[in-house]
N, C-alpha and C positions, 0 to 999 in steps of 0.2 A: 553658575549661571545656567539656569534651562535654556534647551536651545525650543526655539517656536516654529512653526512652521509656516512658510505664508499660503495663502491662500491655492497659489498656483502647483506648490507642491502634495497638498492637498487634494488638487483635484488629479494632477500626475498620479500619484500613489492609487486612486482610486480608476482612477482608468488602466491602470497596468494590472489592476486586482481583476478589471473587468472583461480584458482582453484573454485574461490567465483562466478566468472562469469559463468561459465561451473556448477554449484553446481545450480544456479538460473534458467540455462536454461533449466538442465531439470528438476527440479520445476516446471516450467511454459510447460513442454512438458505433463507432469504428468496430471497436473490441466488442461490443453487443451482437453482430455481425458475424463474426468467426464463428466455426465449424470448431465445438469440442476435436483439442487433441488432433489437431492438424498446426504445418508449420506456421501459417500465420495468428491462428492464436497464440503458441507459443512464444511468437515474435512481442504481439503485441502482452504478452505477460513480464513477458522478459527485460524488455522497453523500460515497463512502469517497476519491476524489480529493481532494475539497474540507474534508474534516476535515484528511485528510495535509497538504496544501498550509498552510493552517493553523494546523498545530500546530508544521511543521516553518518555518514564518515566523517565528508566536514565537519560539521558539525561537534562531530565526537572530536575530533580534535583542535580547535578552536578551544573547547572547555578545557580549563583546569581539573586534572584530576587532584582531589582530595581526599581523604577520608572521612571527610563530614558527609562529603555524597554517599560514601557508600555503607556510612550507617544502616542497621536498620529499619531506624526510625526515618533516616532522611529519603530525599524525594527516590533516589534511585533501590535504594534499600525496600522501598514498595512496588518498584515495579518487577522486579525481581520474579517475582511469582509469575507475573502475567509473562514475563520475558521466558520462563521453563515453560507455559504451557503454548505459547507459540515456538518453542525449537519444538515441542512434541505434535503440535501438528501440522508441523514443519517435514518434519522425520516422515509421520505418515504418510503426507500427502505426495514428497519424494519415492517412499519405499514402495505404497501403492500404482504411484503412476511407470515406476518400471518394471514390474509385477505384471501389472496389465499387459504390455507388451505382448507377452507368451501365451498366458492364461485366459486373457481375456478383460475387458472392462468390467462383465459385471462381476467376475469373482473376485476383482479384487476393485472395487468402487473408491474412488480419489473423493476428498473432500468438494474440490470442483466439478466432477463429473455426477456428484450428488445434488449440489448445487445447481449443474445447468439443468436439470430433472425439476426441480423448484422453478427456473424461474427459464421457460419455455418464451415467454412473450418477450420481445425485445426490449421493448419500453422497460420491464420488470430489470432484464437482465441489464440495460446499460446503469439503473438507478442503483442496483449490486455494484457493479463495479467500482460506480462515482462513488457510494459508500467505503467499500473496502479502497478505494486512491484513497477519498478522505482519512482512514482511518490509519492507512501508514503516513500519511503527512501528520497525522494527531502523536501518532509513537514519535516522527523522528523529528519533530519539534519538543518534544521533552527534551 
């Protein structure tokens, strides 16, 4: 038997999506704000790391592991690849940002610190953000 939903939860579900959207945006109005490579950006990096990491744990464990997932035809079996080139610019964007330290920022340029050079204007830089929050919520709902 489907379950259905009435109406009122409908519109529940759609206000908590609403309040969750307006709650992220100014998150990312916040984090638009920060000073490259000072402690409150890192705060607020870390914040939205440590929710992702998180969420995307549950998650992982909730699921059943099987070996049809980790075919590599099946769903996980494809991410695979994209999951190597995010640990590798992962690696970087860690090795470079403690590099920097000693040396200096521009000798050793972080993926982020290239990025806040792109996107100077606020407005630019929170829609960055909201993109990459969006696109770890896209990874850890697979």
């Amino acid at each position: 038997m489907a379950r259905t939903e009435t109406k009122t939860h409908v519109v529940a579900r759609r206000l908590v999506v609403a309040v969750a959207l307006l709650v992220v945006a100014g998150y990312c109005y916040v984090a638009s704000g920060t000073k490259p490579f000072t402690s409150g950006a890192d705060t607020v990096t870390a914040v939205a790391l440590a929710v992702g990491a998180a969420t995307g744990l549950s998650s992982w464990l909730r699921r059943r592991s099987d070996d049809q997932r980790l075919a590599p035809g099946g769903p996980r079996g494809r991410v695979l690849p994209w999951m190597v080139l995010l640990a590798a610019l992962l690696v970087w964007e860690l090795v470079t940002y403690v590099a920097g330290f000693s040396a200096g920022r521009h000798a050793f340029p972080t993926i982020s610190s290239l990025a806040d050079e792109a996107f100077r204007n606020r407005g630019a830089k929170a829609a960055a953000f909201a993109c990459w929050l969006g696109l770890g919520w896209g990874v850890v709902r697979r």
